[in-house]
C-alpha positions in Angstrom: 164.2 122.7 -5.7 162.8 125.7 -5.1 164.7 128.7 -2.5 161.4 130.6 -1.9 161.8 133.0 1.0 165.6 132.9 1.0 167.6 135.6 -0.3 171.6 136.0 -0.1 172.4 139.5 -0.1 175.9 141.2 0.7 175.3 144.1 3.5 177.7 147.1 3.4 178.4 148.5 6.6 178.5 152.3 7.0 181.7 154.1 7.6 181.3 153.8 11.4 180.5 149.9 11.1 184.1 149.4 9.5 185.9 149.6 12.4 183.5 146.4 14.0 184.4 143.8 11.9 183.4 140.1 12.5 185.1 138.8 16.1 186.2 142.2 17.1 185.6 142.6 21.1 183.1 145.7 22.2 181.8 146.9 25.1 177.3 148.7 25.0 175.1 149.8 27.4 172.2 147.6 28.3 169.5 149.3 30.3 171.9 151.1 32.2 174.5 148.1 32.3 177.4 148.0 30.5 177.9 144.6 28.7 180.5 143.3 26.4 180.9 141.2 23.7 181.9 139.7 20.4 180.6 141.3 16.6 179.4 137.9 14.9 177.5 139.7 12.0 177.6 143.1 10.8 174.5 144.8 9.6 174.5 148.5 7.7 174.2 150.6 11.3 174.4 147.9 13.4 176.0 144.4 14.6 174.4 141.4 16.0 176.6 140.9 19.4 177.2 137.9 21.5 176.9 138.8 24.5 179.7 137.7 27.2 178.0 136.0 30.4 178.5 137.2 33.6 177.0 136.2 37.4 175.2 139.8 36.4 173.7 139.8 33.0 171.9 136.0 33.6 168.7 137.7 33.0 169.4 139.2 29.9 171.3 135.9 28.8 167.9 134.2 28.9 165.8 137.1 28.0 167.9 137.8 24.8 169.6 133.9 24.2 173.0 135.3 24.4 172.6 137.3 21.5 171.7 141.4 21.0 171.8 143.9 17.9 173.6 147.0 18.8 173.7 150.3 16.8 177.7 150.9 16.0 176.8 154.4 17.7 176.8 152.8 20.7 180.0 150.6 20.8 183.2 151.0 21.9 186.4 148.9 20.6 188.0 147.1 23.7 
């Protein structure tokens, strides 16, 4: 069977990204909104985020299906 198309590689986070490890709780700015959330994957500048709903954020819920990639710039630890 062949794996065409479907690579495992191991992403290194830069020095900023080691502080957002998998499940750590952050709060971003969304078009002037802050948001929060929970790190589910970390990428080398960046983390895919899933997003906490709120009666607020419904728009970008289904806009973004609960899910966002942040730059670790732009996060804060809560």
């Amino acid at each position: 069977m062949s794996t065409f198309g479907k690579f495992e590689t191991t992403v290194v986070p830069s020095e900023i990204g080691e502080t957002f490890t998998v499940d750590t709780p952050v709060a971003f700015t969304v078009h002037d909104h802050l948001e929060t959330g929970i790190v589910t994957k970390q990428l080398k500048n960046s983390a895919v985020i899933e997003i906490n709903e709120t009666a607020d954020n419904k728009q970008l819920m289904s806009k973004s299906n609960g899910v966002i990639i942040v730059n670790y710039k732009q996060m804060k630890k809560i």
